[in-house]
C-alpha positions as CSV (number, residue, x, y, z in Angstrom):
1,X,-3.5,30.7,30.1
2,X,-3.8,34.3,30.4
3,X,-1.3,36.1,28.4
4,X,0.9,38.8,30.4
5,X,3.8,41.2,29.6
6,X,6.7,41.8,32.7
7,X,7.3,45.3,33.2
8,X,11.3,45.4,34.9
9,X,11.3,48.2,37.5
10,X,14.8,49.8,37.6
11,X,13.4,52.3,40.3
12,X,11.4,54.6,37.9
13,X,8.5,57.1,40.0
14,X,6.6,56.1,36.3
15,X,7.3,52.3,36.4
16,X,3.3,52.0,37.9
17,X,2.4,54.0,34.7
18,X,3.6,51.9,32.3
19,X,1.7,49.1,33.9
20,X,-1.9,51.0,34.0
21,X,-1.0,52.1,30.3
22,X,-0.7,48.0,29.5
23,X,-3.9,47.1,31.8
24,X,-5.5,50.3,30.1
25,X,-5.3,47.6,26.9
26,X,-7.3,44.4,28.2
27,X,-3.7,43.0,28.4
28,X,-2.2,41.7,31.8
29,X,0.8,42.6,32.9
30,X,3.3,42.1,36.3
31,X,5.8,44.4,37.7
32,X,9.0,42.6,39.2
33,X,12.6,43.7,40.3
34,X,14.9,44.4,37.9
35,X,17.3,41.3,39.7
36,X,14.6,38.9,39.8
37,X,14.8,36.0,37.9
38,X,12.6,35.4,35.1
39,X,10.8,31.6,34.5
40,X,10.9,31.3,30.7
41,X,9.2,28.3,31.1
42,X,6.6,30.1,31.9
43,X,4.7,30.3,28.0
44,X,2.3,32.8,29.1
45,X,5.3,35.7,28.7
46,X,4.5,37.9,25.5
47,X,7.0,40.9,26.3
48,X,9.1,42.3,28.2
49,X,9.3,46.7,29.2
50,X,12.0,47.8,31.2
51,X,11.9,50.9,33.1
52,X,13.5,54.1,33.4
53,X,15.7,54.2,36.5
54,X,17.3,57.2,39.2
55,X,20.5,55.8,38.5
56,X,22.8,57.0,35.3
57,X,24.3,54.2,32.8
58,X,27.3,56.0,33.0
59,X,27.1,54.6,37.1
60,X,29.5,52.0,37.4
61,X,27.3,51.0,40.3
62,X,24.0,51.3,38.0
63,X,21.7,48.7,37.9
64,X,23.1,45.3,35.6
65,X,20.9,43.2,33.7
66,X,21.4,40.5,30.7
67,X,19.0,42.6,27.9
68,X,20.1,40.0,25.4
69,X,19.0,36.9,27.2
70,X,15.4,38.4,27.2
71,X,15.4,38.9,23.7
72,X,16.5,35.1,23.5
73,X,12.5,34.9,24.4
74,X,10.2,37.4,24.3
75,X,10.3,41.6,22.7
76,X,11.8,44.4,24.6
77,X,10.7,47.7,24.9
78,X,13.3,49.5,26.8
79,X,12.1,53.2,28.4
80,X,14.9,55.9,28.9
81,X,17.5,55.0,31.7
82,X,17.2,51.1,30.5
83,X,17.6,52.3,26.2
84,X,20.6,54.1,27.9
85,X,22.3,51.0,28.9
86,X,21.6,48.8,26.0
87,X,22.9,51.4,24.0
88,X,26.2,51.2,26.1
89,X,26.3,47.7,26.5
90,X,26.2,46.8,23.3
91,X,28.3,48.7,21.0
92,X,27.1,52.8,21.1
93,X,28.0,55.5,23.0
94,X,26.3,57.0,25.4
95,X,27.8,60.4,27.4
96,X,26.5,63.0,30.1
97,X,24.2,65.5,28.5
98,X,25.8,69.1,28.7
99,X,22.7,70.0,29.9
100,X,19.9,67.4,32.1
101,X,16.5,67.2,29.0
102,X,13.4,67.3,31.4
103,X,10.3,67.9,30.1
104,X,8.6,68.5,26.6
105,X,10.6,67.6,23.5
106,X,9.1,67.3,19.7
107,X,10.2,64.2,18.0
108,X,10.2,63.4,14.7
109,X,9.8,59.9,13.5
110,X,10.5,56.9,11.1
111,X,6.9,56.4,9.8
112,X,8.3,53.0,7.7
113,X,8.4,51.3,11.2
114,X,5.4,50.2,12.4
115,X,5.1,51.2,15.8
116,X,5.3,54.8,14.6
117,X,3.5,54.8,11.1
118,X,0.4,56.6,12.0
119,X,2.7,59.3,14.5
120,X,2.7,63.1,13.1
121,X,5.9,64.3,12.9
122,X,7.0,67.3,15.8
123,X,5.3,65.3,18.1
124,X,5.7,66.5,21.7
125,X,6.9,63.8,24.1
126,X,8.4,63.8,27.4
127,X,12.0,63.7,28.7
128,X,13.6,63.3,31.7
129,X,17.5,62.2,31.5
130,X,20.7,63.6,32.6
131,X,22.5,61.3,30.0
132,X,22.1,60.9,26.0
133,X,22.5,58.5,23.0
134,X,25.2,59.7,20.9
135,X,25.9,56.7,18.3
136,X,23.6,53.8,18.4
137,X,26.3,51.3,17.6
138,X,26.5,48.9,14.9
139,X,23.3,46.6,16.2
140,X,20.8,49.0,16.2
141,X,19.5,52.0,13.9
142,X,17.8,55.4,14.6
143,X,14.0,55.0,14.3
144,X,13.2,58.9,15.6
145,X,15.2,62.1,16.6
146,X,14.5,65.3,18.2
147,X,13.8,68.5,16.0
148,X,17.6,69.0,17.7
149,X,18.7,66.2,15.6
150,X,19.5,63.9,19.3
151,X,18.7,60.2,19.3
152,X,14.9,60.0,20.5
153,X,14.5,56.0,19.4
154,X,16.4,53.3,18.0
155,X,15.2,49.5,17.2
156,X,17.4,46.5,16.9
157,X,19.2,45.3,13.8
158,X,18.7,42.0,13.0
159,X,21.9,39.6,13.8
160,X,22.7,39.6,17.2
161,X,19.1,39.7,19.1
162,X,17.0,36.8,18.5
163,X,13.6,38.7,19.0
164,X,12.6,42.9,18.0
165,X,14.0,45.3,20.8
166,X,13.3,49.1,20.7
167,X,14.7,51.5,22.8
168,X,13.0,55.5,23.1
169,X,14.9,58.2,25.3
170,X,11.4,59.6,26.3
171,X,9.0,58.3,28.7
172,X,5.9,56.8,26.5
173,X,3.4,56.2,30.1
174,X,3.1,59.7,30.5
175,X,0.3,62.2,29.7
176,X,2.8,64.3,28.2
177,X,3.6,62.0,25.5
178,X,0.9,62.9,22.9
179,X,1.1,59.6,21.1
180,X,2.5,57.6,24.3
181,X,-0.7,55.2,24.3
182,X,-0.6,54.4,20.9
183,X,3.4,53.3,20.8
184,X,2.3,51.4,23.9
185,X,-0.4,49.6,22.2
186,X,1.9,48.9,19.2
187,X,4.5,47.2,20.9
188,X,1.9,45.1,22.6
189,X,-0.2,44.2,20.1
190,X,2.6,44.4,16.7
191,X,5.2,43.2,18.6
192,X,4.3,40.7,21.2
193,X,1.3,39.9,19.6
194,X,-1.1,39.7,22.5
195,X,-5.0,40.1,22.7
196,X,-7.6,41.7,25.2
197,X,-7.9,39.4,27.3
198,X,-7.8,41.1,30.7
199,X,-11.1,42.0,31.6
200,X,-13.3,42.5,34.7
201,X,-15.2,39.4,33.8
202,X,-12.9,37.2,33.5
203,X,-11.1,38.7,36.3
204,X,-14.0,37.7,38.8
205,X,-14.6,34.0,36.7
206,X,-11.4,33.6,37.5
207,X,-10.8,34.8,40.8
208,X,-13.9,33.1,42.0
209,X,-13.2,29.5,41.4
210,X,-9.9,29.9,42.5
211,X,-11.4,31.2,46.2
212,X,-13.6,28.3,46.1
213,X,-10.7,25.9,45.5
214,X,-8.3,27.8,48.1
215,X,-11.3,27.8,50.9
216,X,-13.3,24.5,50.6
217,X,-15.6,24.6,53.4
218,X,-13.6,27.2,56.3
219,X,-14.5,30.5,57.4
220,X,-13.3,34.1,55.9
221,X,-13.4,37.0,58.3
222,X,-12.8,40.3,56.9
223,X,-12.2,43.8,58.6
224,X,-14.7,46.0,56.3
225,X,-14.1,50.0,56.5
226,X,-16.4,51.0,54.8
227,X,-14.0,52.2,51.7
228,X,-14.2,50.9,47.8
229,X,-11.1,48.2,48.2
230,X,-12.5,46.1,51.4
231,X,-16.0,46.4,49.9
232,X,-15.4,45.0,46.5
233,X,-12.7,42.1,48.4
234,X,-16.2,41.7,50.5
235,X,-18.7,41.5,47.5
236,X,-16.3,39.1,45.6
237,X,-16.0,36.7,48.5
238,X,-19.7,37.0,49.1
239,X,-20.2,35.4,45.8
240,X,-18.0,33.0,45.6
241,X,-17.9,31.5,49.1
242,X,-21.6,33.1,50.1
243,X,-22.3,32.7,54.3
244,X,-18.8,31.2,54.5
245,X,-17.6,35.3,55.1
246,X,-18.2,37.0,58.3
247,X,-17.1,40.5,58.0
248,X,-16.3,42.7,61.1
249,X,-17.5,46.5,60.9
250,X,-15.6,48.6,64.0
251,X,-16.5,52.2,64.4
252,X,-14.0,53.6,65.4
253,X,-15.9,57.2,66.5
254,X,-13.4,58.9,63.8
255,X,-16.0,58.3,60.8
256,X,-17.9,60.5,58.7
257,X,-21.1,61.4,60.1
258,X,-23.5,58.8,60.4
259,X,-21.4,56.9,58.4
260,X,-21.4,53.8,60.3
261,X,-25.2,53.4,60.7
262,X,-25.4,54.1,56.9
263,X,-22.4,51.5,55.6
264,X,-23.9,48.7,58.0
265,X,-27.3,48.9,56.8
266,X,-26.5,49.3,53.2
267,X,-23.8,46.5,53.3
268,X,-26.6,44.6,55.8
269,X,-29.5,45.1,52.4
270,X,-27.2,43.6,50.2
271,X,-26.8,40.0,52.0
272,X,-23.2,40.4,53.3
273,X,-22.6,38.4,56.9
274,X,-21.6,40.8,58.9
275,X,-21.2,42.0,62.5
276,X,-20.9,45.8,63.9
277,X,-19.2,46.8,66.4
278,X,-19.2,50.4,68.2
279,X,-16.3,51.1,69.6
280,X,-15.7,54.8,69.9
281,X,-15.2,55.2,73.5
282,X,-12.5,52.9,73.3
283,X,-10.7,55.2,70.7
284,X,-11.5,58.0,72.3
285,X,-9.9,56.7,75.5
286,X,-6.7,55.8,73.9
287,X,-6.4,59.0,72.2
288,X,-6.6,61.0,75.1
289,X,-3.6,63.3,75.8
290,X,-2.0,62.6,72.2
291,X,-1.1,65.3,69.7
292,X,2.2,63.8,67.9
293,X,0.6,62.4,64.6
294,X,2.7,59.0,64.4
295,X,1.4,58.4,68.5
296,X,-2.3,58.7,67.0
297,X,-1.8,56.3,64.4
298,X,-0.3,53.5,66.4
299,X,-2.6,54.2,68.9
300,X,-5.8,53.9,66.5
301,X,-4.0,50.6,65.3
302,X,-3.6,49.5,68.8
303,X,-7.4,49.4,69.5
304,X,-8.1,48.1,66.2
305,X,-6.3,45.2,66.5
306,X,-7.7,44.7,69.9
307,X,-11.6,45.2,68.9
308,X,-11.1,42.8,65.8
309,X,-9.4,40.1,67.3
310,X,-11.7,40.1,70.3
311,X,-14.6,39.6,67.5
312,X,-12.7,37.5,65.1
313,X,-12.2,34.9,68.1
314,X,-16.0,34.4,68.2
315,X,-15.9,33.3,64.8
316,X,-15.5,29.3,64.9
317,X,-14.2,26.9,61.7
318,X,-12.3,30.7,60.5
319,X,-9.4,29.5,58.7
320,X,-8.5,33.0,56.8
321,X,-8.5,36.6,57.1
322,X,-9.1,38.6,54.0
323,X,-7.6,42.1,52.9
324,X,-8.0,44.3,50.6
325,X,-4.9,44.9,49.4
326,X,-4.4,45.7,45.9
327,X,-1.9,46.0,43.5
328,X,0.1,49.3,44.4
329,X,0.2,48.1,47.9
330,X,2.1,44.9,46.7
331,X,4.9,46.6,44.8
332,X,5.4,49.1,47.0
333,X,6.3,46.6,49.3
334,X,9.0,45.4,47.3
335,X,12.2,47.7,46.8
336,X,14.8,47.3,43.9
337,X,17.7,47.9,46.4
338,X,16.8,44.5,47.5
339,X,14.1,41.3,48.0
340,X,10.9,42.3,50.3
341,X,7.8,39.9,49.9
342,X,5.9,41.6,52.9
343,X,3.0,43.8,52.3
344,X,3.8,47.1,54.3
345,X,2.5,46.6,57.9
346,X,-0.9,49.2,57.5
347,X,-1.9,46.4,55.1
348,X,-1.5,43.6,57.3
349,X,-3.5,44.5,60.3
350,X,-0.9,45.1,62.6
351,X,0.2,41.1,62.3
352,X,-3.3,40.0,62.8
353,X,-2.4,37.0,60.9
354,X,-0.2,35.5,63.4
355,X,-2.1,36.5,66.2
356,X,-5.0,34.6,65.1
357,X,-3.8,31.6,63.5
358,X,-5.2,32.6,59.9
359,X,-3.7,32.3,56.5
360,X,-4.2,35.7,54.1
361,X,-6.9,36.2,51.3
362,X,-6.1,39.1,49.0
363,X,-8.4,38.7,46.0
364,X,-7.7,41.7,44.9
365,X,-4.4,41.9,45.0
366,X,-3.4,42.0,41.1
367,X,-6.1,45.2,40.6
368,X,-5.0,49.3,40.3
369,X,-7.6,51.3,42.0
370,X,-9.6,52.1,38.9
371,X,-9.9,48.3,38.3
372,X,-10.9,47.8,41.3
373,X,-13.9,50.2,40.7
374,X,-14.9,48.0,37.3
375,X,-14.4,44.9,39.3
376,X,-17.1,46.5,41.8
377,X,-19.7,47.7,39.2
378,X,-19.8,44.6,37.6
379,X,-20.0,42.7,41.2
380,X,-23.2,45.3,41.6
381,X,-21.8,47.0,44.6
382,X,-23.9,50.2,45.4
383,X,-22.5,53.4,43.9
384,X,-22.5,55.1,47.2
385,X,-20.2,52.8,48.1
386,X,-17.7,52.5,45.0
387,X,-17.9,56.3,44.0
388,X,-16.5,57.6,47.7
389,X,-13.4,59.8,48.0
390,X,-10.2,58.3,49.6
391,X,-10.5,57.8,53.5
392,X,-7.6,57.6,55.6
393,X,-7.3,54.4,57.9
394,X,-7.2,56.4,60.8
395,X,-9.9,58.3,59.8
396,X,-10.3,61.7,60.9
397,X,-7.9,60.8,63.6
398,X,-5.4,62.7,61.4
399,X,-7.8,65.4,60.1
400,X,-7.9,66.8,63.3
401,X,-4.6,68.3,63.9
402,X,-3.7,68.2,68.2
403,X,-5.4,66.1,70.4
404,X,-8.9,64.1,69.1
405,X,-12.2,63.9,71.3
406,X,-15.6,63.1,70.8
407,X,-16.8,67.7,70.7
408,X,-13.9,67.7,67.7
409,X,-15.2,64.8,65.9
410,X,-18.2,66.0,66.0
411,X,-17.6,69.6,65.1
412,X,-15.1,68.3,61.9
413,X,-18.3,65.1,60.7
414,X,-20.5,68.8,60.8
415,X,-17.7,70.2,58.3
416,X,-17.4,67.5,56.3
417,X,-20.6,66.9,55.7
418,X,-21.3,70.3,54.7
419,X,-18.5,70.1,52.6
420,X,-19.1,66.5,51.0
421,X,-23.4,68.1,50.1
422,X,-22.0,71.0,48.0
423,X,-19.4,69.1,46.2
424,X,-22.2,66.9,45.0
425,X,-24.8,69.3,44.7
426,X,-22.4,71.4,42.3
427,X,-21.5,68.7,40.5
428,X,-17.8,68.6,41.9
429,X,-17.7,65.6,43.9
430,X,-17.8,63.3,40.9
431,X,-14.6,65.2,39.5
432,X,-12.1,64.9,42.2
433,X,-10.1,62.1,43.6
434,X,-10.2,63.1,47.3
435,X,-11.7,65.9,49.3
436,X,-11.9,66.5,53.2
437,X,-12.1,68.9,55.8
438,X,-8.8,69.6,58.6
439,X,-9.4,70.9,61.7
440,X,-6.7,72.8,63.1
441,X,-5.0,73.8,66.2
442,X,-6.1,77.4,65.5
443,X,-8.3,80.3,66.8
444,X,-9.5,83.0,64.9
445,X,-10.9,86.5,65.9
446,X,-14.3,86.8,64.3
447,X,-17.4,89.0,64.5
448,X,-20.8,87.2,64.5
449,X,-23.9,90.0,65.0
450,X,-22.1,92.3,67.5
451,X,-20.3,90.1,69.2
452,X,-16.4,89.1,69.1
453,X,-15.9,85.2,68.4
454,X,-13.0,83.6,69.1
455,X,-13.3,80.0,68.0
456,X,-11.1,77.5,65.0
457,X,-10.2,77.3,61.9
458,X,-11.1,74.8,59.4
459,X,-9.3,73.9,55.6
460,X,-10.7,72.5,52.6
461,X,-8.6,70.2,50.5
462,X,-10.0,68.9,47.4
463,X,-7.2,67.1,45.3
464,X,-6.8,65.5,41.4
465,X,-4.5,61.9,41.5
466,X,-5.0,58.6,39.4
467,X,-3.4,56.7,42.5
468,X,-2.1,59.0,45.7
469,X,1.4,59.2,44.5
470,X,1.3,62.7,43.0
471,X,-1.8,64.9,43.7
472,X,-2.1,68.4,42.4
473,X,-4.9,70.7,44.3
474,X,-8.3,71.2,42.6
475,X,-9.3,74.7,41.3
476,X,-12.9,74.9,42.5
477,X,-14.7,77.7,41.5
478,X,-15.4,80.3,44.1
479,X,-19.3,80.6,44.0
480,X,-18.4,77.2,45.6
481,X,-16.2,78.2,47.7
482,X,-17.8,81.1,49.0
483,X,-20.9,78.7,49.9
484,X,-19.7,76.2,51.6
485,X,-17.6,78.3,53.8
486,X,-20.6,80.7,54.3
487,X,-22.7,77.2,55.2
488,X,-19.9,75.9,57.5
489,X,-19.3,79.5,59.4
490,X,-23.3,79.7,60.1
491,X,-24.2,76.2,61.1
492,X,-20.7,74.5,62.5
493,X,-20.6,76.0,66.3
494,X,-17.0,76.2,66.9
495,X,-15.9,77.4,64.0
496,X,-15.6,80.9,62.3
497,X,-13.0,80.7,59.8
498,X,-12.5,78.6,56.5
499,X,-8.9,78.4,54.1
500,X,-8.7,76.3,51.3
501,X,-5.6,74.3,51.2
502,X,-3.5,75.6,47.5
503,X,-0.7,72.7,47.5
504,X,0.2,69.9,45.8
505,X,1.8,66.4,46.5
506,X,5.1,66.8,46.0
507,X,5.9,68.6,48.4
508,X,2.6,68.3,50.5
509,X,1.1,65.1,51.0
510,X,-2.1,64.7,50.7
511,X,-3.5,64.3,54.3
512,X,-2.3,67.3,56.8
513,X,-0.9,64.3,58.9
């Protein structure tokens, strides 16, 4: 029985931080609503965090929940909005802050508790509340204070809660938080006592006996794209169930260049089961005439769903379609205004499911993206493969701002590709998240020799994230930049000027479309 801690999401934008942080630990760890009900019987429950939330305590409309029934069972370690509400629930006083606290605070701390005995004192940490802890009330006491003398942490008396609760104003997940990590591990290790048991290995032990229960003899057919999360899904079937998966390759004509041929033959070398299908005049066909960005990717999807399921249906005894959907796909599927358990439509192949007949794999489902990776090394899939930036679904469908045809994809692959050789030649490509080329609806004036050019524009973007959610642009340095713009202008026909994209996500996304 693996043990696990439940992280309670109250809405937070750092509720998925708090779970890499407990994962970072060898410890598993679930996210659920804030409303939904807990199984106690369940024995494999250490702990219990609850998250920071949008909404003030002060609300009378803010979220509700029974913090004294969890510490009936288990630890609580409650993170800024949810410390607010204990506080105010149970006998202190909490009251709008004159002014909101957002961003870096120095704490000093109560070194005779444990969580914070090794902690220098004028730590920085990080705020971000509108409302503050003015008296902790008579069932808890102060364990840490700004330098401003403010409430910063406070841990429960003994008496009324059964099991140790603390509460901390700040937000321990975040970078910011100098010793964030280490008052994580505390709390999970001192407090709910649990051990590193959450690793890649016995992730894929795991994982693999329980496909081979789940499957028996049937089929698997999986829609491989060629990115890290449908390759390790593929790998970690291909071991567990062998020839039993048949996965479907589509080229959708809006790869990288050569891409395709490359993925197949590399996926081909290392024993997967799998068919390839070019398709590109068919996306090409169905993309004709279409500029609005939302039209391109239902269209894209259209197709898709028409080229798989044409293939899947050659497939006899295929019982289930895999996916590899992962762990921030699944709770972003599930809101805490109210009960979702579907997986957001671009993860579930346009309702392939139902068209087919098959029941979902998703062995990955549990995994962050950086898991994900470990889980691939381990499975021996090729670096090439596991190493690659991002790649939108639609490919560069939505790189290629106005109407796509087979001369733009080709003249944007040329781009990228140009792009993609000096990020690894300069040793740049292993130090971003995500890069790519956009082409856009633009024409520049430009002199080549002695002649006027009038031909497009084309912008770099090259982006730091741990997941997609936030994304702050990458500083490349401009020997870099000068080159591979110099490389692009001189050997992409089409194209004679070259920006570099300067914004981060919020308020640009990370895509152009």
């Amino acid at each position: 029985m693996t043990e696990k801690l439940l992280i309670l999401d109250f809405g937070s934008q750092y509720t998925q931080l708090i779970a890499r942080r407990v994962r970072e630990l060898n410890v598993y760890c679930e996210i659920i609503p804030y409303f939904k009900e807990i199984d106690w019987a369940d024995l494999s429950i250490k702990g219990v965090i609850l998250s920071g939330s949008p909404f003030s305590s002060l609300d009378e409309k803010c979220p509700q929940i029974d913090v004294l029934g969890i510490t009936n069972h288990v630890p609580v370690l409650a993170v800024c909005y949810s410390a607010q509400y204990t506080i105010k629930k149970h006998g202190g006083n909490v009251t709008k802050s004159k002014v909101r606290e957002y961003g870096r605070a120095k704490v000093i701390f109560d070194h005779s508790h444990k969580m914070f005995s090794k902690v220098e004192d004028h730590t920085e940490v990080w705020m971000s509340h509108s409302d503050s802890i003015v008296d902790v009330g008579p069932n808890f006491h102060t364990i840490a204070k700004t330098e401003n003398g403010v409430v910063a942490a406070f841990e429960s008396n003994e008496g009324l809660f059964k099991h140790s609760l603390v509460g901390v104003q700040f937000h321990p997940e975040v970078t910011h938080t100098a010793c964030g990590k280490e008052l994580i591990e505390r709390f999970v290790k001192d407090e709910c006592h649990c051990h590193a048991e959450w690793t890649t290995n016995s992730f894929i032990q795991t994982q693999e006996n329980e496909l081979r229960e789940k499957i028996g003899s049937d089929y698997v057919i999986l829609g491989l794209s060629g990115g890290v999360d449908s390759s390790v899904a593929a790998y970690l079937l291909h071991r567990a169930i062998g020839k039993q998966l048949i996965c479907i390759f589509i080229d959708n004509g809006l790869l990288r260049r050569n891409e395709f041929e490359e993925v197949l033959h590399s996926y081909k070398e290392s024993g997967l089961n799998i068919i390839g299908v070019n398709a590109s005049e068919k996306f090409y066909s169905a993309l004709a005439g279409i500029t609005e960005p939302e039209a391109k990717r239902k269209a894209i999807g259209r197709v898709f769903v028409e080229v798989f399921e044409e293939e899947a249906k050659k497939v006899e005894n295929a019982k289930y379609l895999a996916q590899g959907t992962i762990y921030p796909d699944v709770i972003e599927s599930v809101s805490v205004n109210g009960p979702s358990a579907t997986i957001k439509s671009h993860h579930n192949v346009g309702g392939l499911p139902e068209k087919l007949g098959l029941k979902i794999v998703e062995p990955l489902r549990l995994l962050f993206k950086d898991e994900v990776r470990r889980v691939g090394k381990d499975l021996g899939v090729p670096p090439h493969i596991l190493n690659r930036h991002p790649f939108p679904g639609p490919g560069l469908g939505i790189r290629i701002l106005g109407e796509v045809h087979a001369e733009n994809v080709k003249l944007l692959q040329d781009a990228d590709a140009i792009f993609t050789k000096n990020l690894h030649e300069s040793g740049w490509y292993e130090k971003v998240w995500q890069s790519g080329v956009i082409l856009l609806p633009v024409y520049s004036v430009g002199v080549m020799g002695d002649e006027r050019t009038y031909e497009q524009v084309v912008a770099l973007r090259c982006v730091h994230s741990l997941d997609g959610m936030t994304a702050d642009w990458v500083h490349l340095p401009y020997d870099v930049l000068a080159k591979i713009s110099n490389e692009i202008i001189n050997h992409v026909k089409g194209v004679n000027r070259v920006v570099y994209d300067i914004s981060s996500k919020p308020p640009a996304t990370i895509e152009w479309e």
